[in-house]
Backbone as CSV, one residue per row, in Angstrom:
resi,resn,N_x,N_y,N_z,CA_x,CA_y,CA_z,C_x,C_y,C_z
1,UNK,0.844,-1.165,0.000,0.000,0.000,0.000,0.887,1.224,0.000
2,UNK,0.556,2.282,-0.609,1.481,3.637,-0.728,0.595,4.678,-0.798
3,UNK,1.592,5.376,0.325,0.502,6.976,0.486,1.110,7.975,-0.153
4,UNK,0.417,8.897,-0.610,1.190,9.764,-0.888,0.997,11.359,0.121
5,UNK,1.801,11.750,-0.121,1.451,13.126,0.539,1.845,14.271,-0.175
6,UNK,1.316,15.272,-0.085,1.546,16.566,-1.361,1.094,17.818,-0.507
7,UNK,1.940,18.980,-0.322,1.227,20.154,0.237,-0.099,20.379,-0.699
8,UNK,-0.771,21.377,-0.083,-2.040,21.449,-0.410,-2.030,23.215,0.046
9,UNK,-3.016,23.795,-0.048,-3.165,25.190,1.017,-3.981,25.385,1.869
10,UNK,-2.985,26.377,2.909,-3.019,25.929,4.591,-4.871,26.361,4.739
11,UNK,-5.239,26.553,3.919,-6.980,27.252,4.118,-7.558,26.071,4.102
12,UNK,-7.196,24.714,3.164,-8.107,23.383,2.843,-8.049,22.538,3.890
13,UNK,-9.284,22.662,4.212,-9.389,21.627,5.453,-10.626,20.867,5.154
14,UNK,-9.930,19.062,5.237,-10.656,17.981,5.192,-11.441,17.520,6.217
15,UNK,-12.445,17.548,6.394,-13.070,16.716,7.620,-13.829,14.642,7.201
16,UNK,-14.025,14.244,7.985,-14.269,12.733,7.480,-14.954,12.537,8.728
17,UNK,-15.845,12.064,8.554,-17.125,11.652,9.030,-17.513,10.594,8.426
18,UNK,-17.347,9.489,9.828,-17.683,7.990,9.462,-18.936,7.778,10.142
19,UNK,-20.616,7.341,9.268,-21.752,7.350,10.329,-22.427,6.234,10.179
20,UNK,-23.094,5.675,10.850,-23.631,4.350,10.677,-25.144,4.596,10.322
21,UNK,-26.102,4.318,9.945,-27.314,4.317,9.600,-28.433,4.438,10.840
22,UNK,-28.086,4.057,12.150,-28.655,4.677,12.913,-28.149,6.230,13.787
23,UNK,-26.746,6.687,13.214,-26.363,8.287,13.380,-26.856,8.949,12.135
24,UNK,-26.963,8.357,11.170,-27.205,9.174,10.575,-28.920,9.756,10.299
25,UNK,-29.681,8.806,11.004,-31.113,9.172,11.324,-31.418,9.881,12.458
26,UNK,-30.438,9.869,13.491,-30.240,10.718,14.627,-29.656,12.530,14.264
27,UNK,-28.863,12.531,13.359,-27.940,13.331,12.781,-28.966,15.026,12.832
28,UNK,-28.580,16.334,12.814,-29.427,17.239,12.733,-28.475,18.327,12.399
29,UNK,-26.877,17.942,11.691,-25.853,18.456,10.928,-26.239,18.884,9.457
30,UNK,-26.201,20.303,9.446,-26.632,20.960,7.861,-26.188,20.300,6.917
31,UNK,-25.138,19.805,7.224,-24.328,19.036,5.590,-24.912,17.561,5.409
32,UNK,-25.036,17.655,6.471,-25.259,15.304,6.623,-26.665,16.104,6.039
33,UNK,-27.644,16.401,6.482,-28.847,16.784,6.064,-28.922,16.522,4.583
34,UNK,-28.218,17.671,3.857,-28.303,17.788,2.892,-27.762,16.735,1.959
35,UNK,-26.653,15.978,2.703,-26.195,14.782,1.839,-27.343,13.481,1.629
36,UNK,-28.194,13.611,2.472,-29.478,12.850,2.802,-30.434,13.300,1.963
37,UNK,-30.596,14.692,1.938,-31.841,14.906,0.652,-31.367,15.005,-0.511
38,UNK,-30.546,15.765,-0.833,-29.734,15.656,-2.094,-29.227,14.819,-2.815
39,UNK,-28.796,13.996,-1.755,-27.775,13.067,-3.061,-28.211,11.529,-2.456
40,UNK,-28.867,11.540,-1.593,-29.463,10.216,-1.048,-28.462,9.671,-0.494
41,UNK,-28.122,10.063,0.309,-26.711,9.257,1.172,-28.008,8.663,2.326
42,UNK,-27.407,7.104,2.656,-27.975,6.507,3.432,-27.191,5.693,4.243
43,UNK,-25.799,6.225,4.321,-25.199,5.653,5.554,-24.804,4.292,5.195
44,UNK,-25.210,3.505,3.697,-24.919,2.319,4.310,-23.224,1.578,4.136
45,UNK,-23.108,0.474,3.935,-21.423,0.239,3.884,-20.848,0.489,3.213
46,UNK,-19.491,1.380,3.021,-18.856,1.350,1.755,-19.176,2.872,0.930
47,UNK,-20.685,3.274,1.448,-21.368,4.367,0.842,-20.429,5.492,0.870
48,UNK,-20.058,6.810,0.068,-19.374,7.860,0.372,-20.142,8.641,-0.080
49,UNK,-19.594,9.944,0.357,-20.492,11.584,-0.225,-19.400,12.371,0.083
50,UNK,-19.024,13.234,-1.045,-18.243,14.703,-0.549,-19.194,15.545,-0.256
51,UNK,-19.537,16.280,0.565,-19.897,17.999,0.481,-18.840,19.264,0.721
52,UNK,-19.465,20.233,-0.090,-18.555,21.315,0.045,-19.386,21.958,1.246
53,UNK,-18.519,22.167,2.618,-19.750,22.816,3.605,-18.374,23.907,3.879
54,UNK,-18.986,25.392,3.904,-18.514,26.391,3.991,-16.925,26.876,3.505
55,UNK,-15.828,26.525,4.737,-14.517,26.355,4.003,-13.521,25.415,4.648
56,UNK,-14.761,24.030,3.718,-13.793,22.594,4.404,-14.900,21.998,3.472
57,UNK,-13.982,20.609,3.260,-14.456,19.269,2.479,-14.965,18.323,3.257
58,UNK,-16.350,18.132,3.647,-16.554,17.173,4.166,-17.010,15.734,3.837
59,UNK,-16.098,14.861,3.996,-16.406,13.455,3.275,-16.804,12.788,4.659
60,UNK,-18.545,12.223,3.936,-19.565,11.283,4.570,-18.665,9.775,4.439
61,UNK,-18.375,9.084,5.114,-18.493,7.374,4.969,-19.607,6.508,5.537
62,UNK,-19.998,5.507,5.027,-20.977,4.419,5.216,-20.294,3.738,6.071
63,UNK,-21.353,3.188,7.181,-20.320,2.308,7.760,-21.716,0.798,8.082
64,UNK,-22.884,1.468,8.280,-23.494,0.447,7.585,-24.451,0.593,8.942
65,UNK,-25.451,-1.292,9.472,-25.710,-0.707,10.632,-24.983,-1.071,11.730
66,UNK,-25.165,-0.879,12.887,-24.131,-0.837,14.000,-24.445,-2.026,14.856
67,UNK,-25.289,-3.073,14.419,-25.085,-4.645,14.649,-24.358,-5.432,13.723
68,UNK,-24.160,-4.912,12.181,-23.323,-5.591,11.628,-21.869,-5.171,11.221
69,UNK,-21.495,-4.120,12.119,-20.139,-3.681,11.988,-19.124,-4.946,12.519
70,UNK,-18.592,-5.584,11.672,-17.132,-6.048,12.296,-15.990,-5.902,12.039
71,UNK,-14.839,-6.536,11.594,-13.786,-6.405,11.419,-13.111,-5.980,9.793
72,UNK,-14.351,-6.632,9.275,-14.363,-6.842,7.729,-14.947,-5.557,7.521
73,UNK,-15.789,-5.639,7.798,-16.632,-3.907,7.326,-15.946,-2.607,7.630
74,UNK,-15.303,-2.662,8.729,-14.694,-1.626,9.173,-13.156,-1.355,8.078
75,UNK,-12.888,-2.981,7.914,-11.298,-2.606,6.644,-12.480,-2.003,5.250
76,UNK,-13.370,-2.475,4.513,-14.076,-1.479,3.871,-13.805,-0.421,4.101
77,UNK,-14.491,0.356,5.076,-14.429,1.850,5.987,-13.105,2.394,5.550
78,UNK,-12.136,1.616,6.194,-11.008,1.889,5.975,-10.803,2.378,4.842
79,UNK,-10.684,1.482,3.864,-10.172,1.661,2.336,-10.734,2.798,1.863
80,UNK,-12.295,2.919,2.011,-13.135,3.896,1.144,-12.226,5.415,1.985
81,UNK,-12.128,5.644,2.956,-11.483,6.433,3.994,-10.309,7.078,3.223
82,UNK,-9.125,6.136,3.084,-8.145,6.188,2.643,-8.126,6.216,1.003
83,UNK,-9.047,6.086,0.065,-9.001,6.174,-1.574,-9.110,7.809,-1.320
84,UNK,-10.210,8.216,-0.603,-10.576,9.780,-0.525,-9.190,10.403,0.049
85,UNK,-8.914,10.262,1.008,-7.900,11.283,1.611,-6.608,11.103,0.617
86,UNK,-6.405,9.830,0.293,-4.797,9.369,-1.147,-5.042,10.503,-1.977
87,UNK,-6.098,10.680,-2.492,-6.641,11.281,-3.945,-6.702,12.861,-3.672
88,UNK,-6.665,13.580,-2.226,-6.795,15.063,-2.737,-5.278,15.583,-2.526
89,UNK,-5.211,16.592,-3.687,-3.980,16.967,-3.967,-4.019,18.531,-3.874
């Protein structure tokens, strides 16, 4: 596996938000909101969403529901986690 790393500018700030399908029905966050009506984010495994919320990137992850989280699902999490953060430059 290989990461890369690359300056970026000091203003871009990433946030990552990993939610499970019962936070994210709990949730009352303007962006999760909108990732919910807009683009149909539903939390479930594997699922992602960028939003642009004010002046930061916030990437949604699926993590699915929170009786079937285990070890396996969570390396999912992982990966989807890590393709997003590898990829901004």
């Amino acid at each position: 596996m290989k990461v890369n790393f690359t300056k970026t500018s000091k203003n871009t700030l990433i946030q990552v938000q990993i939610l499970t399908e019962e936070e994210l029905k709990k949730s009352k966050l303007k962006a999760i909101l909108a990732a919910k009506k807009e683009f149909g984010f539903n939390a479930k495994e594997g699922e992602s969403q960028i939003i642009a919320d004010e002046n930061k990137q916030l990437i949604l992850i699926g993590a699915g529901k929170e009786k079937s989280i285990d070890e396996l699902s969570l390396q999912k999490v992982g990966a989807t986690c890590f393709t997003y953060l590898n990829s901004v430059k």
